[in-house]
N, C-alpha and C positions, 0 to 999 in steps of 0.2 A: 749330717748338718741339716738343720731345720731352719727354715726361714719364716718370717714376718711380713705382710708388707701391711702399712697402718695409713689411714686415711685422715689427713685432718681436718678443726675443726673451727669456728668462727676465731677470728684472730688472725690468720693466716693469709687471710685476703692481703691485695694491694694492684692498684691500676698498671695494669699492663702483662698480669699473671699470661701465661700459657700462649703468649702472642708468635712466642719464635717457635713453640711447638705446631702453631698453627699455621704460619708461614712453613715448614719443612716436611712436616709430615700429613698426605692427605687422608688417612686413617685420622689422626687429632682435627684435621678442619672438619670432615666430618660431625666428629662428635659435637662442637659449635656447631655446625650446622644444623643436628637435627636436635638438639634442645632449643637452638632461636624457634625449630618449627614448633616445637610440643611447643612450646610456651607462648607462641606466637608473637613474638615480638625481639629484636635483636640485643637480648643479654649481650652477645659475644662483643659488640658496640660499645658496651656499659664496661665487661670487663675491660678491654682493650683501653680506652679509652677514658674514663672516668664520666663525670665527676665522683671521688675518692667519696663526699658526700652520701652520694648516691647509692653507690657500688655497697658500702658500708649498709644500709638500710636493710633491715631481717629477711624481708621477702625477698632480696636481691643477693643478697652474699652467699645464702647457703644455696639455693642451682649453680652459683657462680663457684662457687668451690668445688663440688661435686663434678664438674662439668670439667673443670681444669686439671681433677685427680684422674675420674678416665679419658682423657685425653694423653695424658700423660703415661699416662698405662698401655693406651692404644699403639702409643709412638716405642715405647718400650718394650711390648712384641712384638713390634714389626723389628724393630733392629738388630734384637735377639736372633728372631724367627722363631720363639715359642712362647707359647699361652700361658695365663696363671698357674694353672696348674703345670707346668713345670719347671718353675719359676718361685713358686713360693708355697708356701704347705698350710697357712692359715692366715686369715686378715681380723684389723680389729680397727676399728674408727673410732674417733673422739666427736662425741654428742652429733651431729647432723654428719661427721663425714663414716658413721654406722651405717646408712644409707648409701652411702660413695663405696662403700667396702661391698656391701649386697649386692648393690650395682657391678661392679668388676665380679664377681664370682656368680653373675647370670640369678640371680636371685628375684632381682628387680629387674627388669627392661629400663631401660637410658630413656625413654621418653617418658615412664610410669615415673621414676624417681626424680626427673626433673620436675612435672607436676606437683607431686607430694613435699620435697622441698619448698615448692614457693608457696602453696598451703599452709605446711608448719612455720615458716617463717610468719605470716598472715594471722596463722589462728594465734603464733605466739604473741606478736605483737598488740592483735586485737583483745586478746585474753586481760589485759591489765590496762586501765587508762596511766599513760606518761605519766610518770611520777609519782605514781602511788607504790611502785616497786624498786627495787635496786637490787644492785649486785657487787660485792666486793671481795675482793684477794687480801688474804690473812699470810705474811708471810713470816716463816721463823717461828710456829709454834704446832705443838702435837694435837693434831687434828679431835683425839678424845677429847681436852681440853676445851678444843673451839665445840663440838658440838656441846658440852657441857654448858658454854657460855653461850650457845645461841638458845639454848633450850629458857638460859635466867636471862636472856633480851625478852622472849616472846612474851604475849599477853593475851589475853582473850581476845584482840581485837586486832593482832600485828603478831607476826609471826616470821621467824627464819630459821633458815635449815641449809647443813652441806649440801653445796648443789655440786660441788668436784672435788677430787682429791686426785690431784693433779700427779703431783709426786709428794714424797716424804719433805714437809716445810712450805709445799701451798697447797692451799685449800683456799676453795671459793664460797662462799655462801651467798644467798640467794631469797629476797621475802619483802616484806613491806619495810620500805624506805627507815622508818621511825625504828623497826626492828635492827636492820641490819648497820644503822646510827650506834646505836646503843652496843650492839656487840661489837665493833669495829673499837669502840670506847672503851670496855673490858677487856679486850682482847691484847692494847697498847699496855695495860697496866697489867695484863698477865704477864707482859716481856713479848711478844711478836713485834717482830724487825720494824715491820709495815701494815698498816690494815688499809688500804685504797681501796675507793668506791672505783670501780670499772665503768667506762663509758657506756655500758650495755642499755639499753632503755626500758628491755622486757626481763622481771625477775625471772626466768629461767632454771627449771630444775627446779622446780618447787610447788606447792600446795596450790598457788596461785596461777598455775598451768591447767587447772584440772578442765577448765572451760574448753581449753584447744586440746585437750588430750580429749576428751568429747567429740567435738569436730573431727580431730583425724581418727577417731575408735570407724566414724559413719563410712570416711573416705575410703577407709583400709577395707572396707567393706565389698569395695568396688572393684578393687585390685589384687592381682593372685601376686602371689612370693613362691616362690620354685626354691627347692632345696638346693643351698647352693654348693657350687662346683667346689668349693673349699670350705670347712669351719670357720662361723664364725666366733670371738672371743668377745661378750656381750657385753656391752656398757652395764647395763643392770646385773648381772649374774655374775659376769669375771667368769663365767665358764664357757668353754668351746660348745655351741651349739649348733643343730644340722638342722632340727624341726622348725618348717616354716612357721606354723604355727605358734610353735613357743617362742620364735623372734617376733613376730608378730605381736603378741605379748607384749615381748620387752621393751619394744622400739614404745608404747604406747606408755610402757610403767616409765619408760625413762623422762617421758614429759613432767613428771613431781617427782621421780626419784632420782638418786646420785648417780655421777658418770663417777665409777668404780675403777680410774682410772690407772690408779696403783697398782689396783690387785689383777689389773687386765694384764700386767708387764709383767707381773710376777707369776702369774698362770702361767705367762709363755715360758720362761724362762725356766721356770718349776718343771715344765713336762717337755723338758730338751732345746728350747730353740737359741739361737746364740746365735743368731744373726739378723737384721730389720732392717726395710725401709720403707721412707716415708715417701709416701707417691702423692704429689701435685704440690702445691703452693707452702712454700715458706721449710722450718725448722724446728717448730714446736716442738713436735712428736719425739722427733731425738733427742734435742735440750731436757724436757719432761725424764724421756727414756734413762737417759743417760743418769739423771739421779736416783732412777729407782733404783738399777740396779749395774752391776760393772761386769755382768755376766753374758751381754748380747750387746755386739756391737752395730751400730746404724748408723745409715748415710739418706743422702735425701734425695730423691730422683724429680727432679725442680723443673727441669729444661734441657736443651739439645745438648747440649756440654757433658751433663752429670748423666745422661742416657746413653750416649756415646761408650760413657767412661766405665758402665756397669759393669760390675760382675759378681756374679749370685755367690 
């Protein structure tokens, strides 16, 4: 039996995440504690606490996610009483919570990745001025189709492109506003369910990232990656990788390229695993999971109840 455990990714947030893990276990108040220090300043406040406003905002959600996934992780070997590595056989994360995953398999340091997170969040937001980008879910139609149609939105001057492939029937796309307008229009008279603009502010996963993939190329400069204790299963590649360096890589390609998130489920599943879970905030991962395919089953290790309740 091969296990999973998957990290999520913006979306998942919500005030008051990881607060009874932090109350119960001093292994997870730790892990608050020492990203309010790296960051200097008390996130764990912001999660706890809100304003939902706030918390929501790029440079803030993704330490706050990350930070509540190993927290969660922390509280779940201690109740076990063993480590990732006996506990699970490969991790895979969805867009920022790739970083959350690195982090639990000792790749990243807890204070390195809280840093890098509110960076990316920063360089992403700064990368685009409000409004000139968007981002929206295409639901109920074959993703070849949408990229076909985002390809006859583009223009010399606007442009959109797959920024996810969530599971089989959503896909995200990702680019300048007028573009992602237009294909969201096509995309209704192709027969998709829904095309909705998502509340996101920074088009994400896309062309228009190239500025903050820049910025984080200088940062990653600064910072080692240690081969980590498990495989990881790459947003960009969909392959299990060990070389810090070629994550490294990918963590940078993924700022303009697809979170491959389909073929990351179907990797696992392809090379024996049948069983997941999703460690910190909310349900995505399995919803998602759960349509790609019926051959690994997942549960969501959220809080003190469902950590209690584990069993691998």
């Amino acid at each position: 039996m091969n296990t999973l455990f998957m990290f999520p990714g913006q979306g998942s947030q919500k005030v008051g995440m990881g607060k009874d893990l932090y109350d119960t276990y001093p292994e997870a108040k730790a892990v608050f504690d020492e990203v309010d220090e790296a960051l200097g300043e008390k996130l764990s406040n912001l999660i706890f606490n809100g304003p939902t406003e706030d918390l929501t905002l790029t440079a803030n959600v993704q330490p706050a996610l990350m930070t509540v996934s190993i927290a969660a992780l922390r509280a779940l070997e201690k109740e076990t009483g063993k480590k990732i590595t006996e506990l699970a056989n490969s991790v895979v994360g969805h867009s920022l919570g790739e970083y959350s995953a690195l982090c639990a398999v000792d790749s990243l340091s807890l204070s390195d990745t809280a840093k890098l997170l509110r960076a990316r969040g920063t360089f992403m937001q700064e990368a685009v001025p409000v409004g000139i980008g968007a981002i929206a879910a295409i639901i109920g139609l074959d993703m070849m189709i949408i990229g076909e149609i985002c390809q006859e939105a583009s223009t010399d001057s606007e442009l959109v492109q797959i920024a996810n492939d969530n599971c089989p029937g959503q896909t995200v796309i990702s680019g300048h506003k007028g573009a992602v307008d237009r294909t969201c229009a096509l995309a209704t008279t192709a027969g998709a369910r829904r095309a909705l603009i998502l509340p996101v502010s920074a088009p994400v996963h896309s062309a228009l990232m190239q500025p903050a993939k820049e910025k984080m190329a200088e940062l990653f400069e600064e910072i080692t990656l240690n081969k980590p204790l498990l495989p990881l299963i790459s947003n960009y590649s969909a392959n299990q990788e060990e070389d810090p360096e070629k994550i490294k890589t990918h963590l940078l390609e993924q700022f303009t390229g697809r979170v491959r998130f389909t073929e990351c489920i179907s990797e696992a599943v392809n090379t024996g695993y049948d069983k997941a879970f999703e460690i910190g905030a909310g349900k995505v991962l399995c919803g998602l999971a759960g349509r790609i395919t019926n051959g690994m089953t997942c549960s969501a290790i959220t809080d003190v109840e469902t950590i209690k309740a584990f069993e691998k």
